[in-house]
N, C-alpha and C positions, 0 to 999 in steps of 0.2 A: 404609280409604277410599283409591281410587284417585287419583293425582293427573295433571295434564295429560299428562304424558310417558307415562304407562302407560296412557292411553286412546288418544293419537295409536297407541304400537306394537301395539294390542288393535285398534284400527278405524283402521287409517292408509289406509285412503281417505278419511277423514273428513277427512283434515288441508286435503283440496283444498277442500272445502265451507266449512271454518271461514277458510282462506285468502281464499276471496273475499268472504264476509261481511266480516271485516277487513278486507282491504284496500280494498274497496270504502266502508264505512263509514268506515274512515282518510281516504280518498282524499272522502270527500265533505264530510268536515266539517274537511279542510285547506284546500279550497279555500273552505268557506265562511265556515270563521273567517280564514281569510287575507284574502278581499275586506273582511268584518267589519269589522278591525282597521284595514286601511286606511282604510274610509269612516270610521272611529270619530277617527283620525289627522288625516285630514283635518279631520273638523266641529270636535275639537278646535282646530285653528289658526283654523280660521273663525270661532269661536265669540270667542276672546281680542281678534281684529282687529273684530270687531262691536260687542266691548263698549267700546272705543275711543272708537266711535263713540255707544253709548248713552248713555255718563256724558255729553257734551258735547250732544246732539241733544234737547231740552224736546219733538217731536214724532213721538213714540215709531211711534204708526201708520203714519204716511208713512214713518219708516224700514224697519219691517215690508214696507213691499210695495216699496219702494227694493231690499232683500234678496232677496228672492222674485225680481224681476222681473231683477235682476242676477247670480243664483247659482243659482235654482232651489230652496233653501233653504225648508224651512218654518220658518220665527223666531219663536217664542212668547217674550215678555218677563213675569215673573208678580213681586209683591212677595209677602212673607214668609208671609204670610198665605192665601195659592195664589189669591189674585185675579188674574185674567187681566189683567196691564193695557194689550198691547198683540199683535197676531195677525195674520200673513200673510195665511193661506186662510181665515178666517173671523170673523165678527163677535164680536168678544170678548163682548159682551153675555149671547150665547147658551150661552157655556160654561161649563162646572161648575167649581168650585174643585178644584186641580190641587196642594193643598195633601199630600195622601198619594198623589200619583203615586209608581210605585216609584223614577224617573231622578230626581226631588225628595228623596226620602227621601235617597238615597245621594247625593245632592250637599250633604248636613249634614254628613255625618261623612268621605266623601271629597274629593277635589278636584273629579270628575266624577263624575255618576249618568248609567248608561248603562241602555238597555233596548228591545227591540225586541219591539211589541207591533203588533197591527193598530189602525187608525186608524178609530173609526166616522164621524171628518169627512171622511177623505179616499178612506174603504172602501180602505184599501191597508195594506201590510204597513210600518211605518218602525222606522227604528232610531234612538232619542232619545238627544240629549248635553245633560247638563244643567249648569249650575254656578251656583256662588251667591257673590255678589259683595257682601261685609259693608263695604266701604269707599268704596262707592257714596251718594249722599243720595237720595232714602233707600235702603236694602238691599234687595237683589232678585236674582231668580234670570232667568238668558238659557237658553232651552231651544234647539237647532236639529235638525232630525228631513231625514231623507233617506228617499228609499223603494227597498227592496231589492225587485230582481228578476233575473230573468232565471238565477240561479245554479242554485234546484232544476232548471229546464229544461236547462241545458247539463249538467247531473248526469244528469240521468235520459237523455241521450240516449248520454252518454260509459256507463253504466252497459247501457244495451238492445245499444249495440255487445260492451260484455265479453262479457254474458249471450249473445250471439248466436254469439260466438267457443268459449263454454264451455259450450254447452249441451248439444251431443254427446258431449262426454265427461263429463258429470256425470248423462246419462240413462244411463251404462254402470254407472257407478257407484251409481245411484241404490236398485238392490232392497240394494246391501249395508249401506249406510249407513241406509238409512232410519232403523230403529230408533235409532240413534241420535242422530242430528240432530232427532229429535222428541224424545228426553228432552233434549237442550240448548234445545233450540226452546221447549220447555213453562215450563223454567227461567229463561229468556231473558225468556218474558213475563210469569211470575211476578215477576220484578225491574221490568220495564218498569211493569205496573200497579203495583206498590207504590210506584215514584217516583210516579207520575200520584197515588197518593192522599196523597201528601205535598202536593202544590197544591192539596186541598181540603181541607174545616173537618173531616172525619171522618175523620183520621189514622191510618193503619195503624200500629203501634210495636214490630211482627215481625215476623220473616221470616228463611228457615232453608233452605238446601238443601246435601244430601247426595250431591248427584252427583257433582262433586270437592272437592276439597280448596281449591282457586281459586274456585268459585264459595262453598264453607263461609264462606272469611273475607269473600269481598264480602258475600254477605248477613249477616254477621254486624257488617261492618262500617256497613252499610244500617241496620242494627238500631238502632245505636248513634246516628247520623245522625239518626234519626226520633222517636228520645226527647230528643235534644238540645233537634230542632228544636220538640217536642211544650212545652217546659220554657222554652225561650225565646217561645212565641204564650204562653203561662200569663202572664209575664213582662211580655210588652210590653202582654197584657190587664190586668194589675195599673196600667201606668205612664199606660195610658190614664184608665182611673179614677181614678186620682191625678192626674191634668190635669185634667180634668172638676171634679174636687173644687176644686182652685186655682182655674180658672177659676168657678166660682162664687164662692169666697170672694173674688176682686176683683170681681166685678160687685158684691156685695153693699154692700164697700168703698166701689168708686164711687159706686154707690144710696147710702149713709149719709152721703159726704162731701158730693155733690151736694146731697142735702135739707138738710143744713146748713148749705149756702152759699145756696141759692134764698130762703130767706125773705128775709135780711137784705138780698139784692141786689134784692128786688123792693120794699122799703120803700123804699131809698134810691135807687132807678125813679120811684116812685109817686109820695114826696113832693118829689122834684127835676122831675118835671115837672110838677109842679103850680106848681112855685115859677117856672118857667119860663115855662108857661100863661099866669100870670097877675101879672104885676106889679104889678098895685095890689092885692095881696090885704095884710088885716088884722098891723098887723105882730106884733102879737099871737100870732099865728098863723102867721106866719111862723117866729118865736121858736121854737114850740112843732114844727113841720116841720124847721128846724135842728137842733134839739137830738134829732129823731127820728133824722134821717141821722148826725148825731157819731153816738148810740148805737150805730147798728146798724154805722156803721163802725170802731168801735173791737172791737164784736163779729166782725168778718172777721178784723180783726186777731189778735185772740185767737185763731182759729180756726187761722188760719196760724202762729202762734207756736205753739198745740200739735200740728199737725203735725210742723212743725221737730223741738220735741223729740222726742216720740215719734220720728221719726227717728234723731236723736244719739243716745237710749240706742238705739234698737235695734238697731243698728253699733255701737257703743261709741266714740262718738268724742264725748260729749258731757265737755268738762273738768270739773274739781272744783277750788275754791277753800276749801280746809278752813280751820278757824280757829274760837278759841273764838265761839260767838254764847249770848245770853240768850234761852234760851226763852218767859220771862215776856211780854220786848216783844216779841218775833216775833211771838208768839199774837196779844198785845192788840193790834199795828198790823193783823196780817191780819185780823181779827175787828171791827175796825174799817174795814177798804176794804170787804169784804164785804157789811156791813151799808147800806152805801150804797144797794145793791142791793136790800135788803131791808129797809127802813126799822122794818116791824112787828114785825119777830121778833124773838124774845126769845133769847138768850145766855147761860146760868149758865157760869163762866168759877170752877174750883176746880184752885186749886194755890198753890204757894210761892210767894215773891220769889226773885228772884234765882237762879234755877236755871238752870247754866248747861252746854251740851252743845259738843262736838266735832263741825261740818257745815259744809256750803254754805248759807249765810245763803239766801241766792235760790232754790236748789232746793229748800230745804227749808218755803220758803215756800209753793211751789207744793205741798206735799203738804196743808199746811194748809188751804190754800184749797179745794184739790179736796174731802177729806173735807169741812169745814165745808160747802162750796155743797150739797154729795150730801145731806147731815143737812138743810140748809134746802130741797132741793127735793122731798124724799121724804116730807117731815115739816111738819103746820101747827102742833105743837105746840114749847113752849121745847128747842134744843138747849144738852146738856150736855158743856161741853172740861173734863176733868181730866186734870193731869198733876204728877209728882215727879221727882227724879232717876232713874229706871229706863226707867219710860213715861207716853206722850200717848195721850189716848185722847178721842172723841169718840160720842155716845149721842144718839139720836134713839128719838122714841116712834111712829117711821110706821110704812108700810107691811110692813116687812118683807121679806127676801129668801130666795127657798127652797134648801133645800139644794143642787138642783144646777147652782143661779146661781151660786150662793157659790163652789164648787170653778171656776169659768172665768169669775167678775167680775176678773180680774187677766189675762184675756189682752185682746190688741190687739184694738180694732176688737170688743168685744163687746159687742153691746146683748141688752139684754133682752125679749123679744116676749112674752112671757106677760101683762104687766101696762102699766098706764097712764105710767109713770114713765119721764118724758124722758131717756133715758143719753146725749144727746150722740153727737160721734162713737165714743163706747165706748173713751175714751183713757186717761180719769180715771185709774181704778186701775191698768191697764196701767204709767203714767205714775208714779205714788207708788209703786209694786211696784218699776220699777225704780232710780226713786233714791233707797229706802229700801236694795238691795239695792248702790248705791255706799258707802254710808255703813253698808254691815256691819250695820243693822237690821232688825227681823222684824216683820212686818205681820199682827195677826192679825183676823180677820172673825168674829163672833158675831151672829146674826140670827131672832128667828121671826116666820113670818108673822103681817101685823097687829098685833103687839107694837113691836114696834123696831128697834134693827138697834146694834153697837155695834164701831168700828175702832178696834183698838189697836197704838199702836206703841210695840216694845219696845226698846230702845237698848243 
């Protein structure tokens, strides 16, 4: 395989022809990454000095055409979310979230996202500086765009002058070289479209030429380039789907906690303005409207106290206060607040006196009550607590749980949809899992449908 130097001295009239391609191709994208770089420099300082003024100025728009009208500057102002929230040349309304712009993208992970694309607002060619500003209230991104002209024109004219200087000696030259500046010319575009099909979704992933030894490794090195870049779109298709994914599991989140808070804030709406409405109402009745609002407000309460924890264990920053505690009165006091709740149900309540374990009196109360309420709300018939020095265990004769509830009733935020049965924000077991699993205990879940369901915990 020949390499550059043994084709220059085999067709060194060629050398004249690849000379001006080079130089001329040097010479065009020096000057236009040179102007590039400066305007890039420039918007960069503009950009820092604008945002000065955006942290301080609460009327983002008027600053926007403040800029324009004082710089020429297009200023697009966008929060994290790629909502436009403020726009130069045009009605922020009307434009699309700017959330996966590429000068957006690269202003995550760099200082600046730069990129020079055509503008279908402004039909012109600009070149965007982006940055993102996390210690802003709130965080947001300041874009400023310029519009390049004028360069291809002074190129192509400085370019028709060479061409016009070197045209007569390259038409001397022309029958001997021919042949071969069309197998570099062939090769030339062969590279050219295989970059072009890197920019689109149907990726080329080789490419090979044999005419030197210089063009072997560029495309070889091309090769390489295009499986990377093939492996990295696989990659960020995988991380989109995985956002997608999260992002539903918080909406869902929020849907469960909002339902959970809506009832209780609409009773204590309801019957606060009624008590409001009407001040000579029955005080009878009033009584019974009070004691509706205490409930449903101590029920918020609750709700926000197992947020919390679910919180603290899930960071691990909830404390532990160990110490010998009685199991016997744990049981029978929490089995007793309980039942408050539940006036009719019935309680078989089998074990020793005086058994006594190693816990957090309070966290461990909370595992009780959770099981026990689960057993009273799943279940019309009597639940059964047995426990000894080993394990606690509670037994209900309801509804049942199917097996592949059973395997994810312990993670966060999981409710059950198959069936009728209230789970709450789906924190319960989540909640007992984890401060069973402070206290070095093991939880285990036994259930068939329509039979019963039975939680044991093993010490």
């Amino acid at each position: 395989m020949l390499n550059i130097r043994e084709i220059i001295l085999r067709k060194f009239l060629l050398i004249f022809s690849i000379l001006f391609f080079t130089l001329g191709g040097l010479f065009y994208y020096w000057i236009k990454n040179f102007h590039i770089e400066q305007t890039k420099e420039s918007l960069e300082n503009n950009i820092n000095i604008i945002a000065l003024n955006v942290q301080n100025n609460k009327n983002l728009d008027l600053l926007t055409k403040e800029i324009k009208n004082g710089t020429g500057l297009r200023l697009t102002i966008i929060d994290l979310n790629g909502t436009v929230l403020a726009e130069s040349d045009k009605d922020k309304k009307e434009m699309e979230n700017h959330k996966y712009r590429d000068e957006i993208l690269q202003a995550n992970t760099q200082e600046y996202g730069f990129k020079i694309r055509h503008s279908k607002t402004l039909n012109k060619e600009l070149l965007y500086i982006a940055k993102r500003y996390d210690n802003f209230n709130p965080p947001l991104y300041i874009r400023l765009s310029k519009e390049i002209k004028n360069i291809n024109a002074d190129i192509l004219i400085l370019g028709e002058e060479i061409i016009g200087f070197l045209i007569l000696f390259f038409l001397f030259v022309l029958s001997v070289t021919f042949k071969a500046s069309r197998q570099i010319e062939k090769e030339v575009q062969r590279i050219a479209n295989f970059l072009s099909s890197l920019t689109k979704k149907q990726k080329e992933t080789y490419i090979r030429s044999e005419l030197s030894r210089e063009f072997y490794d560029i495309t070889s090195l091309l090769t390489k380039v295009a499986q990377i870049l093939v492996k990295k779109e696989k990659q960020k298709s995988k991380f989109t789907t995985k956002l997608q994914t999260s992002n539903k599991q918080k909406d869902d989140i929020i849907s469960a906690i909002s339902h959970e808070f809506k009832n209780p804030i609409a009773v204590i709406n309801g019957y606060s303005q009624t008590l409001i409405e009407d001040a000579e109402i029955n005080p009878n009745i009033r009584q019974k409207f009070l004691k509706k609002i205490y409930k449903n407000g101590t029920k918020l309460s609750e709700l926000i106290d197992t947020l919390r924890l679910s919180s603290k264990l899930d960071s691990g920053q909830q404390e532990m206060n160990f110490k010998t505690i009685n199991l016997t009165e744990i049981i029978e006091d929490t089995v007793e607040s309980i039942k408050l709740n539940y006036p009719k149900r019935e309680v078989l309540i089998q074990g020793e006196n005086n058994i006594s374990i190693k816990g957090d009196n309070t966290l461990f109360s909370v595992v009780i009550t959770n099981l026990v309420e689960n057993a009273f709300k799943y279940s019309e018939d009597e639940v059964i607590i047995a426990f000894n020095e080993k394990s606690f265990s509670v037994h209900d004769s309801g509804i049942g749980i199917s097996k592949k509830d059973i395997d994810n009733l312990t993670s966060k935020f999981y409710r059950v949809n198959e069936n009728s049965w209230n789970n709450s924000l789906g924190l319960g077991l989540f909640i007992v899992s984890n401060i069973l699993k402070l206290h070095h205990f093991k939880l285990e879940i036994q259930s068939k449908e329509h039979e019963g369901s039975s939680f044991k915990v093993l010490f």
